[in-house]
C-alpha positions as CSV (number, residue, x, y, z in Angstrom):
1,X,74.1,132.9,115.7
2,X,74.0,136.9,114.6
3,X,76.9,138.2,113.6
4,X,78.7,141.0,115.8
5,X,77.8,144.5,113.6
6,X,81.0,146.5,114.1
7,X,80.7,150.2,112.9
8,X,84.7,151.6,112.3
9,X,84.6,155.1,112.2
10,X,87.6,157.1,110.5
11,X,89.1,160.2,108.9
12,X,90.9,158.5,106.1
13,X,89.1,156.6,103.3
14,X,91.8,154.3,102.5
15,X,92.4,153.5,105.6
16,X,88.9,152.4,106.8
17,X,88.4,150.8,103.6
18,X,90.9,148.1,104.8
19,X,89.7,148.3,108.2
20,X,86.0,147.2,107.2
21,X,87.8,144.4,104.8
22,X,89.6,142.9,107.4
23,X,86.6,143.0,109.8
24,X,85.0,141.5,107.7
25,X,87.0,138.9,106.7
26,X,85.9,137.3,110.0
27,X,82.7,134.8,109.5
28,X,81.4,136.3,112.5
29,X,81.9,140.0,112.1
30,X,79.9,142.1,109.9
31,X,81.9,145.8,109.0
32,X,80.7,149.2,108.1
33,X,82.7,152.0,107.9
34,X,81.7,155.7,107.8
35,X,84.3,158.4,107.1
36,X,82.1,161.9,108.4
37,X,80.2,161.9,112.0
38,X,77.1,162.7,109.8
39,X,77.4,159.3,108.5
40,X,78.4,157.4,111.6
41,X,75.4,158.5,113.2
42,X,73.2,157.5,110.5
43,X,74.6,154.0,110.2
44,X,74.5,153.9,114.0
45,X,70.5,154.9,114.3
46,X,69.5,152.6,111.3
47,X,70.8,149.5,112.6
48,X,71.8,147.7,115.6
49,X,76.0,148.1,116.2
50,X,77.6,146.3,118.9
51,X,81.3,147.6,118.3
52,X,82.7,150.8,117.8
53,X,85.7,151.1,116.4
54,X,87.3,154.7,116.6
55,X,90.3,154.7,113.9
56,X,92.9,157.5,113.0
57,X,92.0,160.9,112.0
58,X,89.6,161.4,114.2
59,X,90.1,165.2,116.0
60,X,89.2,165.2,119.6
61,X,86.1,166.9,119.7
62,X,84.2,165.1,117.3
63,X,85.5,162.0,119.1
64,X,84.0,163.3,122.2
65,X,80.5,164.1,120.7
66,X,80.3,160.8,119.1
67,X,81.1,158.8,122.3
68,X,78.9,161.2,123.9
69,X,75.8,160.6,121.5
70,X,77.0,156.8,120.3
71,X,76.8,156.2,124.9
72,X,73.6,158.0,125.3
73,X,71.8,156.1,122.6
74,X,72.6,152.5,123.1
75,X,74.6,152.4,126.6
76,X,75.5,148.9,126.1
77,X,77.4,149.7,123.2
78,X,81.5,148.7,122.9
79,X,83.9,152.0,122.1
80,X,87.2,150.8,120.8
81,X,90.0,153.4,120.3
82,X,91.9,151.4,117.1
83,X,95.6,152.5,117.0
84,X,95.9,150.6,114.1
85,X,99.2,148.1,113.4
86,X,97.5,145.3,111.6
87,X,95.3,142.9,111.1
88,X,96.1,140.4,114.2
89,X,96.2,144.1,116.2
90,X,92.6,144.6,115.2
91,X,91.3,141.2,115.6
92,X,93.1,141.1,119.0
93,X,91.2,144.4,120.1
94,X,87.9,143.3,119.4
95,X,88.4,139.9,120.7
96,X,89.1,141.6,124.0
97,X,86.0,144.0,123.8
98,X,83.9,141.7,123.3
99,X,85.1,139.2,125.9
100,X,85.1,142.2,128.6
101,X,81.6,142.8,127.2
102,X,80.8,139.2,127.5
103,X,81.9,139.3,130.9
104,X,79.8,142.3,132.4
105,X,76.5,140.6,131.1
């Protein structure tokens, strides 16, 4: 079985560090993290993401132009808004995405 690529996109380095460990720490998941749009978009074109994870620090519009270009790319692609709290948090919110994805196919 593939393992789900998740791409967590964030403002603060620190932050998405941990957020990439903890993904993967899950034998299933495989994290990247990018910190600048610039950079999510390159990871996104150069390999196959199934989960989006939008984390803290992100201002609005840039949000809005990467769900914009992330959706018109690769439709089938998952967009999580990550609040942040935690581990279990985390785990529990891709969980869910994926079994709503799951569910739709």
């Amino acid at each position: 079985m593939d393992k789900v690529k998740i791409l967590a996109v964030g403002r603060h380095e620190e932050i998405l560090q941990t957020v990439v460990r903890l993904v993967n720490n899950n034998p299933e998941w495989e994290g990247v993290g990018a910190v600048t749009d610039k950079d999510a978009v390159q990871q996104f074109d150069h390999q196959v993401i199934d989960v989006i994870l939008l984390c803290g620090g992100i201002e609005p519009e840039s949000e809005s132009n990467l769900r914009a270009y992330f959706t018109a790319h690769r439709p089938a692609v998952t967009i999580i808004q990550h609040y942040g709290g935690g581990s279990g948090l985390l785990t529990a919110e891709i969980y869910e995405a994926l079994r709503r994805k799951s569910q739709t196919l």
